[in-house]
C-alpha positions in Angstrom: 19.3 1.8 -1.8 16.1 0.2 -2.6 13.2 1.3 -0.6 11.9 -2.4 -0.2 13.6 -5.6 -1.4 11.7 -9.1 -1.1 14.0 -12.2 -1.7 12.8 -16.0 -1.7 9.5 -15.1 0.0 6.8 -18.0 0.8 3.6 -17.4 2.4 0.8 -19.8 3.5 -3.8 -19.7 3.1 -6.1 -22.7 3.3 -5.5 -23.6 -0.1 -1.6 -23.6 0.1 2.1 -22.3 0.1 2.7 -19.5 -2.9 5.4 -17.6 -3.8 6.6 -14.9 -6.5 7.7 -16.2 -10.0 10.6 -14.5 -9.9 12.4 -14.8 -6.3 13.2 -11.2 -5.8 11.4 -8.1 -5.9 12.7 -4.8 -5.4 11.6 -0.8 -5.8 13.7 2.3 -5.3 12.0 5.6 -4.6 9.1 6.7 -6.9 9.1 3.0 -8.4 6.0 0.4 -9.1 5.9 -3.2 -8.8 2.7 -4.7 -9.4 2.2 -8.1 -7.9 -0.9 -10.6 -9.5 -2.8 -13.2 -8.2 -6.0 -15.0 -9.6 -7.6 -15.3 -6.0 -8.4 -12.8 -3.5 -7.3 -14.7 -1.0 -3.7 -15.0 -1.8 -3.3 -11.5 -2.5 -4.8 -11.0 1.0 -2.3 -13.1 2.5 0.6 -11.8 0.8 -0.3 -8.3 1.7 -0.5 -9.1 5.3 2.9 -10.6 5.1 4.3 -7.0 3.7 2.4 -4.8 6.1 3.4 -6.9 9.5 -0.2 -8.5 9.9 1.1 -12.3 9.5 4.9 -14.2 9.3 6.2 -15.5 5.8 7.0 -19.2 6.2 10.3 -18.3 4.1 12.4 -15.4 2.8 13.5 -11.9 3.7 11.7 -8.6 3.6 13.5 -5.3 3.8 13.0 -2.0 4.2 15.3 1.1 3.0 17.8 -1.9 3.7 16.6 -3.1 7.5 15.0 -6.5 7.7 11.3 -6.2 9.1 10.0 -9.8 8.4 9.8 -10.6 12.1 8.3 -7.2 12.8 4.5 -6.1 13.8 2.6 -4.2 11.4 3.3 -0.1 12.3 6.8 -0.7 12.5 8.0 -1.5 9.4 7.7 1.9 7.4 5.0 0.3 5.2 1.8 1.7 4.7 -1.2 0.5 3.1 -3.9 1.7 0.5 -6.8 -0.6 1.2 -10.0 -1.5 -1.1 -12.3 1.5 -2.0 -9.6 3.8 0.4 -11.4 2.6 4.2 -12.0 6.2 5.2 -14.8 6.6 7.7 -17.7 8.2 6.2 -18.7 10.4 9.4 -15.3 12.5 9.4 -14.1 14.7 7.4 -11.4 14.0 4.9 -8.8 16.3 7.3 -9.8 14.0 9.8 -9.5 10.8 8.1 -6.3 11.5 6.9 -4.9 12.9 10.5 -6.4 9.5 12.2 -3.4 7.7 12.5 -1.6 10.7 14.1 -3.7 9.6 17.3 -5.0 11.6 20.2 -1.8 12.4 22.1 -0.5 15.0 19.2 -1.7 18.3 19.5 -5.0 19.2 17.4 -2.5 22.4 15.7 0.2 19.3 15.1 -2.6 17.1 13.3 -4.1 19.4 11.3 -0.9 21.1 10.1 0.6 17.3 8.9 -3.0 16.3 7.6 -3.0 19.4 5.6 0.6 19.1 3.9 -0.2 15.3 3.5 -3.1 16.1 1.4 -1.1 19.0 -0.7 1.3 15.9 -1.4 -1.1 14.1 -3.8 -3.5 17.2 -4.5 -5.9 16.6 -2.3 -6.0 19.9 0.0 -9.0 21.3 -1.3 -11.2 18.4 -0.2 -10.3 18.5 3.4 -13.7 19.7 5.2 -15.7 17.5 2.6 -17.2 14.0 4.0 -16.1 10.8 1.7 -19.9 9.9 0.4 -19.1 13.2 -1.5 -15.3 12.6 -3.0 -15.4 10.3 -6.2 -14.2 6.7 -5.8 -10.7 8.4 -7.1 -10.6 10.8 -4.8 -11.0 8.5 -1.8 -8.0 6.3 -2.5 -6.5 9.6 -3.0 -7.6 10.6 0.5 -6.2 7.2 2.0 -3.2 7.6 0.5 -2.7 11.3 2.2 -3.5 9.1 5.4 -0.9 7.0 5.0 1.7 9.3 4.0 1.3 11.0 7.7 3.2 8.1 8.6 6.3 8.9 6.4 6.7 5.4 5.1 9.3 4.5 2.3 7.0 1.6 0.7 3.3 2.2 0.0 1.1 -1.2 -0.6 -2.1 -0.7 -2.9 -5.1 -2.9 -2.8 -7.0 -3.0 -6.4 -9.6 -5.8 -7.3 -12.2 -5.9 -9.6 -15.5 -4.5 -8.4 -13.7 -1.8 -6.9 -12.2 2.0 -8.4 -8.8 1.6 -10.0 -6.2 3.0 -8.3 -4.3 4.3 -11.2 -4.6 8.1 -10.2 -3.1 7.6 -6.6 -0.4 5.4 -7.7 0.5 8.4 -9.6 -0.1 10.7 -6.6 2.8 8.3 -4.7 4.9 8.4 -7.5 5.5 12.0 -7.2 5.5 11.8 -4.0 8.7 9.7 -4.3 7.6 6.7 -2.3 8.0 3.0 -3.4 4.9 1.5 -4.8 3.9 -2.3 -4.7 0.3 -2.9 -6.2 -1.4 -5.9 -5.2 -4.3 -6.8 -8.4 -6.3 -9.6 -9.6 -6.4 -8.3 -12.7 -2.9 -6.3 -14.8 -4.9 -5.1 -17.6 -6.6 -2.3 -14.8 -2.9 -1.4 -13.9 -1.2 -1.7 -17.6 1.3 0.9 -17.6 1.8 1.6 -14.1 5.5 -0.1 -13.6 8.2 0.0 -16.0 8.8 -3.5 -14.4 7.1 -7.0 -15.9 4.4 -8.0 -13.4 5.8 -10.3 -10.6 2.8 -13.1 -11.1 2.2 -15.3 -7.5 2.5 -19.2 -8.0 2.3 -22.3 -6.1 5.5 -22.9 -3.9 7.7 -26.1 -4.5 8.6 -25.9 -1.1 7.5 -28.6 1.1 
């Protein structure tokens, strides 16, 4: 069963309706699917749609085969990889990537899932460093770890120009055997990351 499968899906910014140029998208476990857009805009949109954040106008979502389009964001077994990694720069990697846990599990429980989390995508030996000191690598590395507390099936990556590739952690969730969608304004920073052709994002011809 595929991890996430998107058919006939049309979102909406300011400057439009888009879709995919090819009307279905799918990834089993371990797979990448990069998605491109020209504007940063669009690609923000469309990764809202994913994670729960905003309603496609058309088209189904699904996740290790439930449909989640109509569901908030945190219930969807999707998690995402934003820009630069959006750790806080005050706590220390262990505690970034046990955030999410929240307060009511036990401090034993959070640090025991933060720590395996990390040993996932080789990142236990940074856990009592602050992120000014990881390298820009290494702090998508760390968000990742974070979102993989959550046991989703489907992680979504944010990559941009102006910001650290995230080759290296897409590899991290490969072996981790999660489903992999990135989300770039640019495929020559992700050539080689899918066996897949890149999904490009058009203009809908839906009125």
């Amino acid at each position: 069963m595929e991890s996430i499968l998107l058919r006939g899906l049309v979102w909406e910014t300011r400057s439009g309706r888009f879709q995919l140029d090819r009307d279905e998208l799918s990834a089993r476990p371990g797979q990448v699917c990069v998605v491109v857009t020209k504007q940063a805009a669009i690609a923000d949109a469309f990764v809202d749609v994913l994670v729960g954040l905003a309603v496609p106008l058309d088209g189904s979502i699904r996740v290790s085969g439930e449909s989640v389009a109509s569901q908030p964001a945190g219930s969807r077994k999707m998690a995402l990889v934003p820009l630069g990694g959006g750790l806080f720069p005050h706590m220390t990697v262990e505690a970034n990537i046990a955030y999410p846990l929240g307060p009511g599990r036990s401090r034993s429980y959070r640090g025991k899932l933060a720590r395996y989390a990390a040993r996932r995508v080789g990142m236990e030996p940074f856990l009592r460093r602050y992120p000014p000191a990881l390298s820009a690598d290494e702090q998508v590395k760390a968000s990742l770890a974070r979102a993989l507390c959550g046991e989703p099936a489907v992680v979504v990556f944010e990559d941009r120009r102006g910001h650290a590739p995230c080759h290296t952690a897409v590899a991290a969730a490969v072996r981790a055997d999660v489903a992999v969608i990135v989300v770039t304004d640019d495929p020559s920073r992700v050539e080689g990351a899918s066996e897949q052709p890149a999904w490009e994002v058009v203009e809908s011809d839906e009125t």
